[in-house]
Each structure stands twice: as C-alpha cells, then as structure tokens.
N, C-alpha and C positions, 0 to 999 in steps of 0.2 A: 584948886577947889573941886570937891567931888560933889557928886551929888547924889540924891537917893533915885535908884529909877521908878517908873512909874509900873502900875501892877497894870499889864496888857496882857495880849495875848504873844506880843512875839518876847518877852520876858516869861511868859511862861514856857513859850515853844522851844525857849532856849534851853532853859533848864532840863525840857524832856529830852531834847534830842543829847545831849549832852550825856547826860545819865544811860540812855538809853545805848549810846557810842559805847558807852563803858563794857555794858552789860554785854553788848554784841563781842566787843572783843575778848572777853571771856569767856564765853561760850562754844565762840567761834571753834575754838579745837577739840571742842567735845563734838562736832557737827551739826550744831544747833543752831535757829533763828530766835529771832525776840516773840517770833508766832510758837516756835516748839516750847520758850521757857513759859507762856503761860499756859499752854495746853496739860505740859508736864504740873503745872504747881496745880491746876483746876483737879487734875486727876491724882493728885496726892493724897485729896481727901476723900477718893475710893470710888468706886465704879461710877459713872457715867454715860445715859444715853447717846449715845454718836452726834445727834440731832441737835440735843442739849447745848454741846460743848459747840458744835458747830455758830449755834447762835450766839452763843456765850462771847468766842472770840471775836467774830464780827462784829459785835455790839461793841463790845470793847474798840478793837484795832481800826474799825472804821472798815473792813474788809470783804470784799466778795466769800460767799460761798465755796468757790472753784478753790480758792488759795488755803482757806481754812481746809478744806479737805484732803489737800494736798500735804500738809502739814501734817496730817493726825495720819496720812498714807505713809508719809515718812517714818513717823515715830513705830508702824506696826513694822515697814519693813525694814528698820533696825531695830527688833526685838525689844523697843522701850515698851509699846503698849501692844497689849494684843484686845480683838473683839471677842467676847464671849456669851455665846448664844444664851438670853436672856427671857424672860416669860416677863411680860409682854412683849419687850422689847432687847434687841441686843442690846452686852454694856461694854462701853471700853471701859481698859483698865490697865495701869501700867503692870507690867513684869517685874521681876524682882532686878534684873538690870534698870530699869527705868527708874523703881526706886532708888536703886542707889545714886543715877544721876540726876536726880531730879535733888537729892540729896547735896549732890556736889553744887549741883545749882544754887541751892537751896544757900549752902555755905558762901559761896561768892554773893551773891546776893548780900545776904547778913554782912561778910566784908567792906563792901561797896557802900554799903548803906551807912555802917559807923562810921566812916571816911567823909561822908557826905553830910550827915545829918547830926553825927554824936555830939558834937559841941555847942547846938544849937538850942539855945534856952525851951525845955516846955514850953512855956505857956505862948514865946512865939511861934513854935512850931505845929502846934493848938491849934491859934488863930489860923496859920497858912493851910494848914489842912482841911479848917474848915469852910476857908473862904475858893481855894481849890476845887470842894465837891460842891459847892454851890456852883459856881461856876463850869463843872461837869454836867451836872444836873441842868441846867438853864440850856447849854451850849445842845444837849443829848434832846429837849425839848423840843427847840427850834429845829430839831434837823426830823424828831419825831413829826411836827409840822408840815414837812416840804411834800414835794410831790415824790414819788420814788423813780 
C-alpha cells in the first residue's frame, strides 16, 4: 500500500536537490556551477549592473556576497561575460561565446525540464507552482524578519 506524501519542506528539498543533481551534471563539462547557470540566464536578457545581479543571486541562492562575485569573476575570466564601462554605472554583459553557452544551457535545461515536468497535467502543475511561490514568498519573509 502506497501512500501520498505529505507537502513539507524536505519533500520539497527533495525534489530541488534532485533536479538541481541534474542540472549540475550537465553543466559540469561546460565548467559551469548552478551559481554560473543563473547568472548566464539573468544576463540573457541583456546588460546588467554588476551590483544588481550580485543581489539578485544571493537572494535567490541564499548566498554570500564573496561567492556570487566570484562566480561572475569566473564567467569574465572565461570570456562568457565581460564588464563594460557604463554611465552611470558599469554593465555586465555576456559575450557572444556566453551567448552561445548560456544557449547550450538554455537547451539542457528545456531537455531536463520535459523529462521531468511534460507529462504532468496543467492544471496540477498550476496548483504546485502556485503553492511553491507561496511558500517561497512566506519562507523569503521570515528570513526578511530575522537579524542579519
């Protein structure tokens, strides 16, 4: 007899790390982290403040400063992104090599994704997405709360 699990958090922790295995091992031989594939897809959609993205990922990843910067050090010194002196501010921005692997990304990803997700009815997949960013949102709240 099977049963249905309960929606927690290590049911969900499961599912990220999981997904997230995935994503790492295909990336892996491009010399990429799960920190590089979002930086690469944030600057897909075109120049960005250095400072911006820096927050951006953190917020996201849950992550120091130091590691995000280090991440986006990497992408400039393999030719993915370069900084370009900007008014008011410099902007990063990927390269034309960056596009194309953020491309390649891009395509594993999309792979990954119908493997995992394609056969899953709308309107549940709906509901889990939307009960998901509730639960981002509340979780992003309480830690907005805490002491730093």
């Amino acid at each position: 007899m099977s049963t249905t699990p309960t929606l927690n958090g290590q049911v969900i922790g499961q599912a990220h790390y999981a997904t997230r295995a995935l994503l790492e091992r295909a990336v892996a031989p491009l010399g990429l982290s799960f920190g590089h594939v979002l930086a690469l897809n944030v600057l897909a959609d075109g120049a960005v403040d250095p400072a911006r993205l820096v927050h951006r990922i953190t917020s996201t990843l849950k992550t120091d400063e130091q590691a995000v910067r280090e991440v986006i050090a990497h992408l400039v010194d393999a030719d993915l992104a370069r900084v370009d002196d900007g008014v008011p501010e410099p902007q990063l921005r990927l390269t034309d090599a960056g596009h194309a692997t953020q491309r390649r990304v891009g395509a594993t990803i999309a792979d990954t994704t119908t493997r995992l997700y394609g056969d899953i009815p709308t309107d549940e997949a709906r509901v889990v997405a939307q009960v998901l960013t509730l639960v981002t949102q509340r979780a992003n709240a309480e830690l907005a709360a805490l002491p730093a």
